[in-house]
C-alpha positions in Angstrom: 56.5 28.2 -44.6 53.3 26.5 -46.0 53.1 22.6 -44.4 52.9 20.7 -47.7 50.1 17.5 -46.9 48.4 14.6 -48.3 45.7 12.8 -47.4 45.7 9.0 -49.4 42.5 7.1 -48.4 40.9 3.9 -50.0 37.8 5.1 -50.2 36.1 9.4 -50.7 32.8 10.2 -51.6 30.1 8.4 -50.2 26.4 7.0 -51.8 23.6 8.2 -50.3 19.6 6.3 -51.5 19.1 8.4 -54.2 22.1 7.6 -55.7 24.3 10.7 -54.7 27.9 11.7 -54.1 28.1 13.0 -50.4 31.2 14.1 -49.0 32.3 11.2 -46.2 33.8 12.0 -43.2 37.6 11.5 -45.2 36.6 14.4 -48.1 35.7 16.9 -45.2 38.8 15.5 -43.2 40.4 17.1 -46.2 39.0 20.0 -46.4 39.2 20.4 -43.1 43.4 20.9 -43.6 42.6 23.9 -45.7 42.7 27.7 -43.8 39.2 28.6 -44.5 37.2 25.2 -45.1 33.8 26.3 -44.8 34.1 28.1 -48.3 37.4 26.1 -49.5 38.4 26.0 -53.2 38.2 22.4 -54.1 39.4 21.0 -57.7 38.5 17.6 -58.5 40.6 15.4 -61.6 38.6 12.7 -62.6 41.0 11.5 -65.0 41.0 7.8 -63.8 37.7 7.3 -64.7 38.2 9.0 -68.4 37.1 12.5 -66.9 32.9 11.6 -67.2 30.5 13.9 -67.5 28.0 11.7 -64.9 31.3 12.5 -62.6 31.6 15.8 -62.3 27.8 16.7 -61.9 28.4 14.6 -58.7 30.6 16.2 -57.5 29.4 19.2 -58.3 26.0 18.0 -56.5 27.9 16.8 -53.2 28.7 20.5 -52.5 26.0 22.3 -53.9 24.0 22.9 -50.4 27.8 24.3 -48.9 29.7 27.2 -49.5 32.8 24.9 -51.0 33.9 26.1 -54.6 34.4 22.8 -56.7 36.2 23.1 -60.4 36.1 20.4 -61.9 39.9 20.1 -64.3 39.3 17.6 -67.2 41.6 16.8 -69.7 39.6 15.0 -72.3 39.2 15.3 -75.2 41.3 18.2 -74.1 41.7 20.5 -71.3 39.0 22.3 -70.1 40.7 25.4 -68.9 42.8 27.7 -70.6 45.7 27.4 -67.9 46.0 24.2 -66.1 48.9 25.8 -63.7 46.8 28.8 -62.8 44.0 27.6 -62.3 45.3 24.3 -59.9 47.7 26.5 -57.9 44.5 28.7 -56.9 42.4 25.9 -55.6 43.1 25.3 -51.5 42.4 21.6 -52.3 42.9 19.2 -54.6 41.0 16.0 -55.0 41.6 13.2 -57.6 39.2 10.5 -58.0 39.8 6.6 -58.4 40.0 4.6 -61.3 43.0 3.8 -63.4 46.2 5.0 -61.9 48.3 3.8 -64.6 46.4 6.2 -67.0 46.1 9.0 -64.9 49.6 8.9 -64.7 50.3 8.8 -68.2 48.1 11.7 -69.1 49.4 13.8 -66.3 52.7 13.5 -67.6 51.7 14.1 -70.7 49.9 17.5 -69.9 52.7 18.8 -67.1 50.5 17.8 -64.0 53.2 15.9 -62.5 55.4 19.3 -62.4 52.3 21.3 -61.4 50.4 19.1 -59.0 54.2 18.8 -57.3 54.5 22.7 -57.1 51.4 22.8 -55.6 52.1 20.4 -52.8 54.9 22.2 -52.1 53.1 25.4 -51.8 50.9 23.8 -49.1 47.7 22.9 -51.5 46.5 19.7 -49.9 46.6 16.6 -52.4 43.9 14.3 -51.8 42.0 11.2 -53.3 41.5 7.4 -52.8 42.2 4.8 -54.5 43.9 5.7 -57.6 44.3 9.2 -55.6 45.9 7.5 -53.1 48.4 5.3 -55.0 49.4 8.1 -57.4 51.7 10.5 -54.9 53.6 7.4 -53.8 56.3 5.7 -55.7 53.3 2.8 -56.5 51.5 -0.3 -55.1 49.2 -2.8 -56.7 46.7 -1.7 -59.3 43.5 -3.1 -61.4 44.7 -0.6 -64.2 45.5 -3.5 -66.7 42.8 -5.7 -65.6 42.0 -8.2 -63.2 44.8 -10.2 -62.5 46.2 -7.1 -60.3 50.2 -5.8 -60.8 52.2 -3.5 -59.2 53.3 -0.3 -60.7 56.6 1.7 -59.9 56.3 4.8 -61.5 53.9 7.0 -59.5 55.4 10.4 -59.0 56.9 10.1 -56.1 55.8 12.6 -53.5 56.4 10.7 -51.0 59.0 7.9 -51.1 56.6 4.9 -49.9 54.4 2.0 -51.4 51.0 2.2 -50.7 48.3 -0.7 -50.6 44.4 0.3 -51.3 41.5 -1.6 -50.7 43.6 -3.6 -48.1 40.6 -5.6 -46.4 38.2 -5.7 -49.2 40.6 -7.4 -52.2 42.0 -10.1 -51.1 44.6 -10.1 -53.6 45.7 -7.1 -52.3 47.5 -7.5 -49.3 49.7 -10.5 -50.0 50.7 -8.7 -53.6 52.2 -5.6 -51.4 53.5 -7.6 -49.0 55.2 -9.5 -51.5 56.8 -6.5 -53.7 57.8 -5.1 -50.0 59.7 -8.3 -49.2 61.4 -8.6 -52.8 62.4 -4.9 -53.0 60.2 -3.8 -56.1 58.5 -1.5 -53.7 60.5 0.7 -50.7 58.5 0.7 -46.9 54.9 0.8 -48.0 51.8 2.0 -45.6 48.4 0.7 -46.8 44.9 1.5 -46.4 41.5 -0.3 -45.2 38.6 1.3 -46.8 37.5 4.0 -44.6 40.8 5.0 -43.4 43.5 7.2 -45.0 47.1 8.1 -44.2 47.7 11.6 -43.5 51.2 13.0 -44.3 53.4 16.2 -43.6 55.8 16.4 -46.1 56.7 13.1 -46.5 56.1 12.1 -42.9 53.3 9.9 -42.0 51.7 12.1 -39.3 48.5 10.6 -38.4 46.0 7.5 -39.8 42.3 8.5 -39.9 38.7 6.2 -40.4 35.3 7.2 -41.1 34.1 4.8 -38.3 35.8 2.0 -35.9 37.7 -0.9 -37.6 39.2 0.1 -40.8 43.0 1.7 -39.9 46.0 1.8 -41.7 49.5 -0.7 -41.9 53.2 0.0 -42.6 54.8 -2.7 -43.9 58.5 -3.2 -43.9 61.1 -5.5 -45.3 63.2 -7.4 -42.2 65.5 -9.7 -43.3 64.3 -10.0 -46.5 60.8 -10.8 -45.2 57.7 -8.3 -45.5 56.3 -7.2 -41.9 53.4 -5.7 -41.3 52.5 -3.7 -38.1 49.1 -2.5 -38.1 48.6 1.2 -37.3 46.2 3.2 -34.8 43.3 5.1 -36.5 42.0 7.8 -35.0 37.9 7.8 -36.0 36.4 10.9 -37.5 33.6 12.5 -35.5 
């Protein structure tokens, strides 16, 4: 039986001078999960960030020296493949970019990818992203999607059955906002993210906490007695 896995980071693709995507350590850490990751089918949904054309050349750049197969799936103005189903259940990965989680989720739904990405999962297709592709597979967290003052959403699909916190040690905001949705109930046993690191789960166990470098790790925090706790969680650095 396929292993179904996730890897939710805060951060993916990295900058380099010119102004390029590059995979970081955390994309190839992905990859990586797939049987055959030196030519790996990759699909990337940059539907967070309005599905833009300046996107997918990126990404399509970041892999162009390697033997990884990107597609990039958009869904605006409409769907840019004749079969969304068949073509994401024949990808080995599938990344989704950052942006606004609260309207990736509403198109997904709207277009079935909440029933396909979900099959797909299950059929041991590793679901990826950060940021927005982290919060999405978890039942929600706090989000930017509205604007700046941040809120917490409730309705991501549900994967797994955890908050999640993004961007833990670079938005202030951040951490106190999960702590306190974790310690009032709006939000089940949450596991957050520094940028750098990502949580990796089989099926919906957390089975090991990853970073691109030393420092940045992971957290679980847990309601005790009606107060939010947080324990902070061993990364283990990428080489």
């Amino acid at each position: 039986m396929p292993v179904p896995r996730i890897l939710a980071a805060s951060t993916g693709f990295t900058t380099d001078a010119r102004g390029d995507w590059t995979p970081s350590p955390l994309v190839r850490a992905a990859i990586d999960l797939t049987p055959h990751p030196a030519r790996a089918r990759m699909a990337y949904l940059g539907t967070a960030r309005g599905d833009r054309i300046q996107d997918a050349a990126l990404v399509y750049g970041a892999f162009a020296d390697t033997d990884v197969r990107v597609k990039v799936v958009t869904l605006l103005p409409q769907p840019n493949v004749s079969d969304l189903r068949e073509t994401l259940l024949s990808q080995d990965v599938i990344y989704v970019g950052g942006g606004s989680v609260a309207g990736l989720l509403a198109l997904w739904r709207l277009h079935g990818l909440d029933g396909i990405l979900r099959e797909a999962w299950e059929s041991g297709i590793v679901l990826t992203g950060a940021s927005a592709g982290s919060l999405c597979w978890h039942t929600g967290g706090p989000t930017d999607s509205f604007g700046p003052e941040l809120r917490v959403i409730t309705d991501g699909l549900g994967f797994l059955p955890f908050g999640n916190g993004v961007h833990y040690d670079s938005e202030p905001v951040r951490r106190p906002l999960l702590q306190s949705a974790v310690a009032s109930g709006q939000l089940p046993l949450s596991f957050a993210t520094d940028n750098g690191a990502a949580l990796l789960y089989e099926g919906t166990e957390l089975a090991d906490v990853l970073a691109d470098s030393d420092g940045p790790t992971g957290y679980r925090v847990e309601r005790i007695d009606g107060v939010a706790v947080e324990t902070r969680l061993a990364a283990r650095v990428l080489a």
